[in-house]
N, C-alpha and C positions, 0 to 999 in steps of 0.2 A: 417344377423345373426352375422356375423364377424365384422360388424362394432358396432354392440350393447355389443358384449360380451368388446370389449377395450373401449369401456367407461365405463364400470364396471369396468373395471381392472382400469381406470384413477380416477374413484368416489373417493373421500375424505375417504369413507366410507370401502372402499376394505382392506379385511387383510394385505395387501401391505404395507398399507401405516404406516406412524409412526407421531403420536402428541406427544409432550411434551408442557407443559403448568405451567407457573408460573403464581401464582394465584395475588401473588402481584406485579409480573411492568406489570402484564397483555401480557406475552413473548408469542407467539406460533406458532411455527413451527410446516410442514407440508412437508414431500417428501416421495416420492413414491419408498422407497430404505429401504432394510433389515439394523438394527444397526450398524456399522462399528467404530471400539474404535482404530483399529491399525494406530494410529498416528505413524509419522518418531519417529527414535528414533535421532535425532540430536540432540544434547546438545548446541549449542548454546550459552547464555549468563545469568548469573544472580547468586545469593547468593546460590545458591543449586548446581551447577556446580563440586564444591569441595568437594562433600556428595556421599558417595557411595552406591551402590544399594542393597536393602535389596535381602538376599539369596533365598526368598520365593516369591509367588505370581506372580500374573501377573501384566507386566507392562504398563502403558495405558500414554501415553509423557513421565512423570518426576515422574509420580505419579504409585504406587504399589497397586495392586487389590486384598486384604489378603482373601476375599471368595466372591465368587459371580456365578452366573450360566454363561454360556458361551454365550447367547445371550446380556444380561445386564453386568450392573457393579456389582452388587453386592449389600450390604451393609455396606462392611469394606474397607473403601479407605486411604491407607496412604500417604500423603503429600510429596514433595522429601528433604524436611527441618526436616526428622525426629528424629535426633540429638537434634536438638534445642525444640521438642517437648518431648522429653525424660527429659530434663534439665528443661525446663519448669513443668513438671511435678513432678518432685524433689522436685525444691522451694516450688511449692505450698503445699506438703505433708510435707516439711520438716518444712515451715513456720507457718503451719496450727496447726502444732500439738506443736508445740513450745507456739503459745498462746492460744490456745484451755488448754494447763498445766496451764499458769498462769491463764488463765481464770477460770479454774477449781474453786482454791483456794480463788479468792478472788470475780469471782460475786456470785449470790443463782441462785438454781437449773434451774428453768427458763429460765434466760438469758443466765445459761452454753447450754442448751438444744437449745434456741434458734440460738447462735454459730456453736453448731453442725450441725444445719439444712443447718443455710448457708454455711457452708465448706463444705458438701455434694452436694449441689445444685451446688456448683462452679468445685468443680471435676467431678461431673458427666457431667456438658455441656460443660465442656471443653472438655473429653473423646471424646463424640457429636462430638464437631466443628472439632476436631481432624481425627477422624474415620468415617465421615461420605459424602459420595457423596456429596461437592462443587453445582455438577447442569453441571458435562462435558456433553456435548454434542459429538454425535457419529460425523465423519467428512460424506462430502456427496462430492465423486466422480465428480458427473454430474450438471449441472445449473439447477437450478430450475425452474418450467413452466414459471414463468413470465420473466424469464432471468436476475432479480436483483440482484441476489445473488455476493456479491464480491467474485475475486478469492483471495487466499491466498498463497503465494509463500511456506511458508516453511512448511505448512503442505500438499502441493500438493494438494487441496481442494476449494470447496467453503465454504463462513464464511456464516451459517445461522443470519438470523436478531435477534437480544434482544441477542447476542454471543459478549466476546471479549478473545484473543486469550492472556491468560497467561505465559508470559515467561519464571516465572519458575516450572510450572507447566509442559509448553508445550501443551497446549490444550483448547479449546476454549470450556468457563462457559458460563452458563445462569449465566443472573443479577451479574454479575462479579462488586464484588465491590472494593476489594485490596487484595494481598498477604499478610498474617500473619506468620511472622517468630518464631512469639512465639507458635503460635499449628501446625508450618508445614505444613501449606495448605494455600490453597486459599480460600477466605469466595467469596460464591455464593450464589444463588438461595437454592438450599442445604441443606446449613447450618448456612448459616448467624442469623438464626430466635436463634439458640442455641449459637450463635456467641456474640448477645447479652444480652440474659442470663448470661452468663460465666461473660460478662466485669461487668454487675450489680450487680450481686451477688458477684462476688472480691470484687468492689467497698463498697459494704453494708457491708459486712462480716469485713473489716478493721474497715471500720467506725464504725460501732454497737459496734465492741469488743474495739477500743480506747475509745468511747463516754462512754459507761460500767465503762470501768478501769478507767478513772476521777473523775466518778462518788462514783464510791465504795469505 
C-alpha cells in the first residue's frame, strides 16, 4: 500500500506537480515542487543596475510584482528598466498626438479615424509587452528525475530546459528572446506575441500617416 500511494504522489498527474507549457517553441516543464519565485536578490551586472526599486510590490530578481496572488506572479509585472519605459511612453503619446493634430487637418475623416486606430493598437501593446509576465519561470531547488537539469550558480538552482537566465532581469524566461530597454522588460514566452504587435503597428502607424500627408 505504501509503495502504491508514492507512485501516485510521483504520477505526472498529482496536484504536486506543476506544468507550464509554451504553445509555440513547444517548452514544457515538469517537477514535482510547489512555485518558488524568491530568486537571490543580487544585482550583479547590466543597464538596470543604476535604476532604483520601485516603492511598491513585490520583488521577483530585478523585476516588481505590482498584483498578483501569492502562489503565482500575477498579472502586472514591471520590468527593472522602468525609467526607460515611462519615457518611452511619453514619446509615443507625445509624438502621437503631435500628428494625429496635423493629421487632423489635412487628411478626411477616414484615414484620421484610421490613425486613431493605429495609435491605439500601438499604446495598448506596448502597455501589454510592458506589464505583462515575460514567461519567468519559478527556480527548482532539487535535480530533476532524469538528473539533466543544469545547475546554476547564481541563482542557487537548477535551469529548467526551453529557460535562459536574464541578466538584467535576474531570472530565468521561457522562450527568452532579448531584453528591451525601450518597454523595460524582457520579451519571452509572455509577451513577445504583444511584443510584436507594438513594433507593427509603430511601424504601420508612421508609415500610413507619412504615405497620407504626401498624398493629401
Amino acid at each position: 500500500m505504501e509503495e502504491l500511494q508514492e507512485e501516485q504522489k510521483e504520477s505526472p498527474g498529482s496536484p504536486d506537480s506543476w506544468q507550464a507549457e509554451d504553445d509555440t517553441a513547444g517548452i514544457v516543464i515538469e517537477a514535482r515542487e510547489v512555485k518558488d519565485f524568491e530568486y537571490p536578490s543580487g544585482e550583479g551586472h547590466g543597464l538596470s543596475t543604476c535604476v532604483c526599486k520601485l516603492p511598491f510590490g513585490r520583488r521577483v530578481g530585478r523585476m516588481t510584482v505590482c498584483c498578483g496572488g501569492k502562489d503565482g506572479l500575477g498579472k502586472c509585472m514591471v520590468g527593472p528598466c522602468w525609467p526607460m519605459a515611462i519615457f518611452t511612453l511619453f514619446l509615443l503619446v507625445v509624438v502621437s498626438s503631435v500628428l494625429l493634430r496635423i493629421f487632423y487637418k489635412q487628411a478626411s475623416l477616414p484615414f484620421f479615424l484610421m490613425g486613431v486606430g493605429l495609435v491605439a493598437t500601438t499604446i495598448v501593446s506596448f502597455f501589454l509587452t510592458a506589464l505583462s509576465d515575460p514567461g519567468v519561470s519559478p527556480i527548482f531547488r532539487s535535480q530533476s528525475p532524469d538528473g539533466l537539469w543544469p545547475y546554476h550558480a547564481q541563482t542557487a538552482s537548477y535551469q529548467p530546459p526551453g529557460t535562459k537566465f536574464c541578466t538584467e532581469c535576474r531570472v530565468f524566461v521561457l522562450g527568452h528572446d532579448h531584453f528591451c530597454p525601450w518597454t523595460g522588460t524582457t520579451i519571452g514566452a509572455g509577451n513577445i506575441k504583444y511584443f510584436y504587435v507594438f513594433v507593427i503597428s509603430m511601424c504601420s502607424t508612421i508609415g500610413f500617416m507619412m504615405l497620407v500627408l504626401m498624398v493629401s
